[in-house]
C-alpha positions in Angstrom: 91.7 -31.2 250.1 89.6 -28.3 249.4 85.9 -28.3 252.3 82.9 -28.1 250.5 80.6 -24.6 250.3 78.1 -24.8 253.1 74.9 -26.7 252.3 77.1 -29.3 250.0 77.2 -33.2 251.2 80.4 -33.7 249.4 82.2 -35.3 252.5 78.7 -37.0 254.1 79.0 -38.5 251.0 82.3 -39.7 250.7 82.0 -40.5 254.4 79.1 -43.2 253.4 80.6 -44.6 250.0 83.8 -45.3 251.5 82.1 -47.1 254.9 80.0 -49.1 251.8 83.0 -50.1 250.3 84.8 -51.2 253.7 81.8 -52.9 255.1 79.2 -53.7 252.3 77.3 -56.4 254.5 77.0 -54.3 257.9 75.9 -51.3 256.0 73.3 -53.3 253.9 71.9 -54.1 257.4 72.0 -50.6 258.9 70.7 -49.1 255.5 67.8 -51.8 256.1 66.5 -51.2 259.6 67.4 -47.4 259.0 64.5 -48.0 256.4 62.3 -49.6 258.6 62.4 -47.1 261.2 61.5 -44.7 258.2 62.4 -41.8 260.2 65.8 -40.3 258.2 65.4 -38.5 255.0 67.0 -41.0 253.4 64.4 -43.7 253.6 63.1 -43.1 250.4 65.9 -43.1 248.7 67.1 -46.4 250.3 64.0 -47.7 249.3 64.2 -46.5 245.6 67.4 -48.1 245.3 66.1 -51.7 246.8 63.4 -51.5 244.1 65.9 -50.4 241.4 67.7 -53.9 240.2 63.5 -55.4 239.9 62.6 -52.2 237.9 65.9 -52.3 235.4 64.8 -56.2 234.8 61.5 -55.1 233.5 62.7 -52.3 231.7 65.3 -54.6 229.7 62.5 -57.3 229.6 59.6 -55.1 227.9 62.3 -53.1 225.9 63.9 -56.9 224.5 60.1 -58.2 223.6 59.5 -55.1 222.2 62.1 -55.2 219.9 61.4 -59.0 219.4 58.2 -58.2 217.7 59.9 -55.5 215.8 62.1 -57.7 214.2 59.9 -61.0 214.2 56.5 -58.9 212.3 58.6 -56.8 209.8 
């Protein structure tokens, strides 16, 4: 396996995708109180991504009405 150029989070990353996929409830928990501490730079990103399944409902909501009126007023 080839390292990563200096500055890359290649292997962080794999490191924290494959400890998800081992222990998705545990790291839910960590990724939670990590957020709450709001101290690592990856707080807003955690935070982004707990908001992202509420703000992909309302994008398929208004974009299903939307083309509900299309279709219902032509």
């Amino acid at each position: 396996m080839t390292s990563s150029p200096e500055g890359e989070p290649g292997a962080l990353i794999h490191e924290e995708l494959e400890r998800f996929a081992r222990h998705p409830r545990q790291e839910v928990a960590r990724l939670r109180s990590e957020e709450g501490e709001g101290e690592s730079g990856a707080t807003p990103f955690i935070a982004i991504a707990g908001l992202a399944p509420a703000l992909l409902a309302l994008v398929l909501a208004v974009a299903l009405g939307s083309l509900a009126v299309y279709y219902l007023v032509r």
